[in-house]
C-alpha positions, 0 to 999 in steps of 0.5 A, spaced: 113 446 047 114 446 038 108 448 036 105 452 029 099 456 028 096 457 021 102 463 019 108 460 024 112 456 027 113 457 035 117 455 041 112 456 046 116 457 053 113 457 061 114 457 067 109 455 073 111 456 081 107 455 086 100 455 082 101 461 078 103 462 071 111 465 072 111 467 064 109 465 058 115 467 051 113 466 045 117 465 039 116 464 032 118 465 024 114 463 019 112 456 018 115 456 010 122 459 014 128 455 013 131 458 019 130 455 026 125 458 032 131 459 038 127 460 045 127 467 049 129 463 055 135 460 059 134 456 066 138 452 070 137 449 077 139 444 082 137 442 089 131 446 091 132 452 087 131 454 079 132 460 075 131 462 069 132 469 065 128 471 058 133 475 053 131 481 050 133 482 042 138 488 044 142 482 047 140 483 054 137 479 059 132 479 065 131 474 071 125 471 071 119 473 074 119 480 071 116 486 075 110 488 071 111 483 065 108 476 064 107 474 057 114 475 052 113 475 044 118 475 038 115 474 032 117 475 025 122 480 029 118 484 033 118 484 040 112 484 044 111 484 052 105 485 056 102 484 063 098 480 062 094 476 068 093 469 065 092 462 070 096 456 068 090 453 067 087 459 063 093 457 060 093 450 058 086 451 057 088 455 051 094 451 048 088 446 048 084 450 043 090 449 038 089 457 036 089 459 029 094 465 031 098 463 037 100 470 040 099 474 045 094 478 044 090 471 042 092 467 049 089 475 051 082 474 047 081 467 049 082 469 058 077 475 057 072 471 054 073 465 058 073 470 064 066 473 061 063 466 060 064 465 066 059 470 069 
């Protein structure tokens, strides 16, 4: 999905199986840029099966789901990775928002106050 929040424009990737959020990259350049916002993932697929890989800055790739890391940004050119833990519902919920700062942390922020609104 393009996008932009009030400082960038963004090519926002996901990817969801079986009811659980896969990944979610985000990529962005500042929204007066002349440059282009290329995406962090390359996927395939055929009959029954799909794959997708997430390139790293140094040029180096990994499959996907990638143990330990869910959420990947590159923004401005710094690479940013987290666990993460977030629903596809939280995460739709959250592009739903149209947040002001589309970035980790803020997808972060809106789950944990989604979660505590919720107790």
């Amino acid at each position: 999905m393009a996008t932009s929040d009030a400082n960038h424009r963004l090519l926002v990737q996901s990817g969801v199986r079986n009811n659980k959020l896969l990944f979610v990259a985000i990529a962005g350049d500042p929204i007066n840029s002349g440059g282009s916002t290329n995406g962090l993932i390359r996927g395939g697929g055929g009959v029954g099966y799909n794959w997708h890989k997430i390139h790293f800055p140094d040029g180096s790739e990994h499959s996907l789901p990638k143990p330990g890391s869910q959420l990947f940004q590159l923004i401005d050119g710094e690479w940013t990775e987290s666990k993460g833990d977030v629903t596809p519902d939280e995460f739709e919920a959250f592009c739903a928002s149209k947040p002001r700062e589309f970035t980790i942390q803020s997808l972060l922020t809106f789950v944990a106050q989604q979660r505590q609104d919720v107790r």
